[in-house]
N, C-alpha and C positions, 0 to 999 in steps of 0.2 A: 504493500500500500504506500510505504514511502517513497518510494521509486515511482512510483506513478504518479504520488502530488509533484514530487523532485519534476519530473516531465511537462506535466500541466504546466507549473509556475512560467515558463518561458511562453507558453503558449495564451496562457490567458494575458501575462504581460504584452503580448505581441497585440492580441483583438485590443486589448486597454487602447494601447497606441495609436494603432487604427483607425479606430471609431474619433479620438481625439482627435485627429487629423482631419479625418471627416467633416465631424463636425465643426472642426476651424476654418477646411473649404468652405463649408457651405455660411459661417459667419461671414466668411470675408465677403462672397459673393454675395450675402443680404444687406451687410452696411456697408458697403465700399468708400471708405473715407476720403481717398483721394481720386476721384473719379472725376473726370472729365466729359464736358456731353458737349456733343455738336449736334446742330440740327440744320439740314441742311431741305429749305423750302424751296421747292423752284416753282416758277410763276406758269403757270397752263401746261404744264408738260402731261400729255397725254398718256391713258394704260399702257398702251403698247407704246411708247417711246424711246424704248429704250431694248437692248439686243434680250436681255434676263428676262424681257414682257413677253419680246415675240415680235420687236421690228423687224420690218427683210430688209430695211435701206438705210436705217441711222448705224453709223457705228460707237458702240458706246465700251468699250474696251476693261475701262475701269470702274465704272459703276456694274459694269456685267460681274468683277472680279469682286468687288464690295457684296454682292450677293451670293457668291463662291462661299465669301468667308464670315453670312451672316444666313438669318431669316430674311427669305423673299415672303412678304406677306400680298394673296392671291385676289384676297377679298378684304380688300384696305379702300376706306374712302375718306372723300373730304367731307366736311359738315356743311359746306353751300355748295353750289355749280357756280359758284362766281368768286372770286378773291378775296375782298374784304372780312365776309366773315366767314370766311375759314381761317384769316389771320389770326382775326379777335380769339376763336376759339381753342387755338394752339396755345396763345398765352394763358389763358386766364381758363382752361378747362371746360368752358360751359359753351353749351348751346348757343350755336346764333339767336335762337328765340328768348333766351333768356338776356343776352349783351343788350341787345334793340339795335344791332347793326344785322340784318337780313340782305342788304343788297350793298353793293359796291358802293365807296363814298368816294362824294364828286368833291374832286380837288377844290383850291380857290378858284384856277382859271377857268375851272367849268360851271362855278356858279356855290359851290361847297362856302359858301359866307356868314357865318353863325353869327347870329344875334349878340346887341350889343349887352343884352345881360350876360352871354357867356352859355345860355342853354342849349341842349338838342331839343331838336323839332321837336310838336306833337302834332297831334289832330292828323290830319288825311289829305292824301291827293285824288282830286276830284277828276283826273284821266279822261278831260275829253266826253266823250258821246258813249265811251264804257259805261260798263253795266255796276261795276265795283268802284266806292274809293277804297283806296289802297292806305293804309299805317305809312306816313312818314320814315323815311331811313334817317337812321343819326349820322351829324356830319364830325364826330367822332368816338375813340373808345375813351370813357370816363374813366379820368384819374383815380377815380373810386376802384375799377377794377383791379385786383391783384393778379400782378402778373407770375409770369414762371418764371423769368428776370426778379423780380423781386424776393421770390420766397428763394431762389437761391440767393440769391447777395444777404438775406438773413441766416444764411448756413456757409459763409465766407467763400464766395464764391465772384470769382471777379467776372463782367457781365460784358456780353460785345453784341452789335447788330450790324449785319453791312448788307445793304442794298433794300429792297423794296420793302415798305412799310404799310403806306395806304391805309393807316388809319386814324388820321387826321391834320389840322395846320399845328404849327412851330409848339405854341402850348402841348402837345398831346405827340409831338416825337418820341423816339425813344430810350433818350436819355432822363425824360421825365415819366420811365413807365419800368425803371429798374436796370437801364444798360448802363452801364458805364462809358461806352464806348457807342456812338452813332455816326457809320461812315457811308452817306448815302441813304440814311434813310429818312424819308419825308411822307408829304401830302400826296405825290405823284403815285397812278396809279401804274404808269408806265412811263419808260427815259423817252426824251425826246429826242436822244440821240443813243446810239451803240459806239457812237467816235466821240474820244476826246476831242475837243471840250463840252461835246455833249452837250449841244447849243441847240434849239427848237428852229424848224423850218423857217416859221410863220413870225420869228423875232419877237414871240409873246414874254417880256421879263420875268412874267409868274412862271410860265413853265419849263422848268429848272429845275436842277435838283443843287439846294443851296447848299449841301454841306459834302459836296465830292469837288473839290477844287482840281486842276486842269495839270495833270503831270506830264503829259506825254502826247502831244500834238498827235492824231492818227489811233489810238491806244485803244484796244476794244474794252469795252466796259465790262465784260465776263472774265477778262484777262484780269483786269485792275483787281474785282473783287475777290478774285484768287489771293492776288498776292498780297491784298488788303487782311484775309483771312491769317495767310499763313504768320504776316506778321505780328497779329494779334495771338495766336497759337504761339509763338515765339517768344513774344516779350512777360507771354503769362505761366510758362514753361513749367517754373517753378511753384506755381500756386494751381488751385484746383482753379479749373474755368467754366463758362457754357456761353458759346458763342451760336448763335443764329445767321448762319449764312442764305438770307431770304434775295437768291439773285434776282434778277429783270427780267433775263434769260426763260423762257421763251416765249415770251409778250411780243406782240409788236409795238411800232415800228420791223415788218422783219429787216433784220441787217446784220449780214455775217460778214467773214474776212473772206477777199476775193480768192486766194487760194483754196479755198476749202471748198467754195461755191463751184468752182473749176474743177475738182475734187471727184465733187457731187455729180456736179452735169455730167460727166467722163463715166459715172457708173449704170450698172442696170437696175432701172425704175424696178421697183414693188410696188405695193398696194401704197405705202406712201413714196411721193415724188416732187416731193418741192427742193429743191439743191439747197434753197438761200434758211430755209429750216431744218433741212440735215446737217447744213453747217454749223449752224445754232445750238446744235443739240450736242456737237462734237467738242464748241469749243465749253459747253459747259463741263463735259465727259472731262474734257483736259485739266479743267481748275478741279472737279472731285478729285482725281489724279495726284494733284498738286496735293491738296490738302493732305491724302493718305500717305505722298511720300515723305511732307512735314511731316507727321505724326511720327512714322519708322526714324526718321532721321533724330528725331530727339529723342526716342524711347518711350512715350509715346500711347503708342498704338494699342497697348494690352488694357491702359486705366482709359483707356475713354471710349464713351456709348454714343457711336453714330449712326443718326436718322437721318434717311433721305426718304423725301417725299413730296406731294405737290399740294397745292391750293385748289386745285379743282383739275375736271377733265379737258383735255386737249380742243382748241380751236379749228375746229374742221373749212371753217370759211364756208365756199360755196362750189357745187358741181365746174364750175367756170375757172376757179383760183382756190385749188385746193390749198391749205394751208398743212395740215396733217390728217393722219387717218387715224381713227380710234377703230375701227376693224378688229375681232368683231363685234364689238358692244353699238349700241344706237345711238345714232347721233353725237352731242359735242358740249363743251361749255356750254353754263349758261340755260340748260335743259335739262327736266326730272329725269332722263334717263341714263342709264349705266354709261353712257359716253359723258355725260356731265360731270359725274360726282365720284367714279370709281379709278382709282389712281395707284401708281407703284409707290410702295414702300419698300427699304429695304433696314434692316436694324444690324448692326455688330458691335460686337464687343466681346474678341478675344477671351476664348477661357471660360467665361460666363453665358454667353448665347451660343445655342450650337450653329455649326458652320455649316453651308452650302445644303440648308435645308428651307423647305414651303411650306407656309402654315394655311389652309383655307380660312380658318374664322375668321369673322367680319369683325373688324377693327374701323374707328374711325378717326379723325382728326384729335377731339378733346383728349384719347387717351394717352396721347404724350406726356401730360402734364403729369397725373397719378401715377403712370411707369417711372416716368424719372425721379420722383418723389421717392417713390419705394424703393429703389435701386439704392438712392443717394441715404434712407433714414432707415432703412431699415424692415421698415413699415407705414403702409399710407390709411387715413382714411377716407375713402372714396365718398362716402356723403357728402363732402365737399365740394364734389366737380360731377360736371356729367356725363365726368369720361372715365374708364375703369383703367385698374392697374393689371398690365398685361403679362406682369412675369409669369404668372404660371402658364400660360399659352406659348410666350416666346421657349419658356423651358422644355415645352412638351409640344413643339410645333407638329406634329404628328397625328393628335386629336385634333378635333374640332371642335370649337365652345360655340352652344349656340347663346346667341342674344337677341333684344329687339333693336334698330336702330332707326332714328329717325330723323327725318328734314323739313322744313318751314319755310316756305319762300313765299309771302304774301302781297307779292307786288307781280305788276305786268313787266314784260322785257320784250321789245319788237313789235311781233304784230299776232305771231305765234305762240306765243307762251303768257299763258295767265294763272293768277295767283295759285299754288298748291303746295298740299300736303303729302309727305310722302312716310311711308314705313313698311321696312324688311325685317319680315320677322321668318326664320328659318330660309326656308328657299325660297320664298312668295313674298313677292314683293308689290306695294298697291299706293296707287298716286291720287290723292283724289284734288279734283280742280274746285276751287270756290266761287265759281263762276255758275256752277250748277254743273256743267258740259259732265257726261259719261267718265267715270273711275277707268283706272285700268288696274286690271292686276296680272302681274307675269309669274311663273316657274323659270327662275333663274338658276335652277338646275339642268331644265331641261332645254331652256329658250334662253340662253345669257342676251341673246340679239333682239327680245325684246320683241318678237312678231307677231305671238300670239294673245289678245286679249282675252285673259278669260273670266270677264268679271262677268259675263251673263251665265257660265256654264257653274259658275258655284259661288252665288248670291250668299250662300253662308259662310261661308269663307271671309267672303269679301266684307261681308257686316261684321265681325269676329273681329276683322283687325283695323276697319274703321273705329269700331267701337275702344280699341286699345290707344287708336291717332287719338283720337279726342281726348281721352283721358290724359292723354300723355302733352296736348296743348293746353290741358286749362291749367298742370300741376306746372309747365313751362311759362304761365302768364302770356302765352303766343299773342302776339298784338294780331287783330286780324281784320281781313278784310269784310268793310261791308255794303250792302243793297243800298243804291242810292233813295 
């Protein structure tokens, strides 16, 4: 019998060790103290934009490889089909319905001119010969919101922003919303220019972006924010950081480098074929590039959690000047359909997310904010935001979590699109217009392209998850549209 415990002793000391171990991985990967997050937002860049989505004509190299060595998420969307408030809802977690930023805010030069009290709008717009007024859009995000710049810099975390912002004038940038650092980000919903000095056709003084000053006659603007990035990456080396790399890139004005365009035209067309937006999409590929090989070059790469991802769905334009293709989802920007709202994510971080894996659950814009939270404390509580924390998902990319998710967009746009509500709940997905006009509901399992309506073939169905939108608008405060 003594010879036996004699033998155990080593062996139970061993599991002791073990399990220690264990558990100290798994500490470190719940509170990771010195963790660094980038988040990298790019402006219209469509589902399949990218080579990892399923482009046959962009070449994207390095974000392909950023996917290699992260979670590709399949069913990732944004919280609007238009810019603005999907921005608001990255920072500050919540619903567009709940911000009162729903549609894109109009710069100064486009009329964006807040009252001399300092308020956002109320009351309605009266739309014409429309059957709807529509809830006033805010002409920005209230200082009152907390940002995810903020709750980090309350966890010593030094703050950067560079490039597109769009969510209000000079008061409500983003050095007054928890950055430390604002290079290029403004009221502009787009540059007026891709070339330094980034000067406006039409010689409008307002439209400018006032705090990118003019380095390099000729300098493309994707280029600059690059290197704008890396040297914020650099000079914060030593401290934890979280920088928001929200580029212009792929808004228009389209305007790429003429080599690249030359490039493009020289190759064989696919389903997408615009050269002067392949170029676009290259030279943003080149600045993710950039930033990953800062990362390796300082050391880097293992403490910090990078998000790529978009503001809404890709700009299709028109059968006459294609702009890009979302193929095969329906439609584009700007529209309740999976061409609007459903976008590439990609997530890594070395060690802790597994690599060169596809997660399908449906993720949306707000739950950046609770993930990086939890990531960075340990533990979050999601009653706070309306976005959830995604680690167990990213850990376990392999299941599928189901959830409901939902959209608001209570205003007209064009001539074609009128106020709606929309909600995915498992594979069925149902739009309904507040105009009165016919609901649809799709099987986004079986139909991702959105062809087949089948809100007449299961009317119960369809009242089941209306019944959940409304509930889910009145607990959101949804501003909404009404009968005149």
């Amino acid at each position: 019998m003594r010879k036996i415990i004699l033998l155990l002793i080593p062996l139970l000391a061993c599991l002791i060790s073990c399990s220690e171990k264990k558990n100290s991985s798994y500490r470190k990967q719940d509170i990771a103290e010195d963790l660094n997050i980038i988040v990298i937002h790019v402006d219209d860049l469509g589902w399949t934009d990218v080579g990892a989505f399923g482009s046959d004509y962009y070449e994207t190299p390095n974000i392909d490889k950023l996917a290699n060595q992260g979670v590709k998420f399949t069913n990732s969307y944004a919280a609007a089909a238009i810019c603005s408030p999907t921005r608001a809802a990255m920072l500050t977690g919540k619903h567009p319905a709940r911000t009162g930023i729903t549609d894109w805010i109009r710069a100064r030069f486009q009329g964006g001119i807040i009252p001399e009290d300092g308020s956002n709008p109320q009351g309605y717009d009266e739309n014409g010969d429309r059957p709807l007024k529509t809830p006033k859009n805010y002409l920005y995000m209230p200082l009152s919101e907390v940002t995810i710049a903020e709750l980090l810099k309350e966890r010593g975390y030094q703050t950067g922003h560079i490039g597109k912002w769009h969510l209000g004038p000079e008061e409500y940038f983003p050095e007054n919303q928890g950055f430390d650092v604002n290079i290029g980000g403004c009221d502009l919903g787009q540059p007026p220019s891709y070339f330094d000095p980034y000067e406006p056709f039409n010689g409008n003084e307002e439209y400018i972006i006032p705090n990118l000053p003019s380095r390099k006659e000729g300098e493309y603007l994707t280029d600059r924010e690059g290197d704008e990035a890396v040297k914020f990456i650099a000079e914060n080396k030593e401290s934890k950081f979280f920088l928001q790399w929200a580029s212009y890139t792929v808004h228009t004005p389209l305007m790429a480098k003429d080599e690249l365009v030359d490039k493009y035209d020289s190759l064989e067309k696919g389903k997408q074929d615009n050269a002067v937006y392949a170029a676009m999409v290259e030279s943003l590929d080149d600045n993710v590039g950039k930033i990953m090989h800062a990362l390796d070059s300082l050391g880097l790469t293992d403490n910090t959690l990078l998000i790529f991802t978009s503001d809404n769905g890709g700009l299709m334009g028109n059968p006459n000047s294609q702009v890009t293709n979302n193929s095969p989802l329906r439609s584009q920007k700007g529209y309740p359909y999976e061409g609007g709202i459903r976008v590439p994510t990609i997530m890594r971080w070395p060690g802790n997310i597994p690599a060169g894996k596809t997660s399908k659950s449906p993720i949306i814009t707000m739950d950046i904010l609770p993930t990086v939270l939890r990531y960075v404390d340990g533990s979050v509580d999601e009653s706070k935001w309306d976005g959830k924390d995604l680690s167990t998902v990213i850990s376990h990319p392999e299941k599928e979590f189901k959830r409901d998710l939902f959209w608001h967009f209570p205003h007209y746009r064009g001539r074609d699109v009128v106020p709606y509500s929309i909600i995915r709940s498992g594979d069925f997905k149902l739009i309904k217009y507040h105009d009165g006009s016919e609901g649809e509901l799709y099987d986004l399992k079986n139909d991702l392209g959105e062809n087949e309506n089948l809100i007449s073939e299961n009317p119960e169905l369809a009242r089941e998850l209306e019944l959940k939108l409304e509930e889910w608008l009145i607990d959101t405060k949804a501003k909404m549209p009404v009968k005149k």
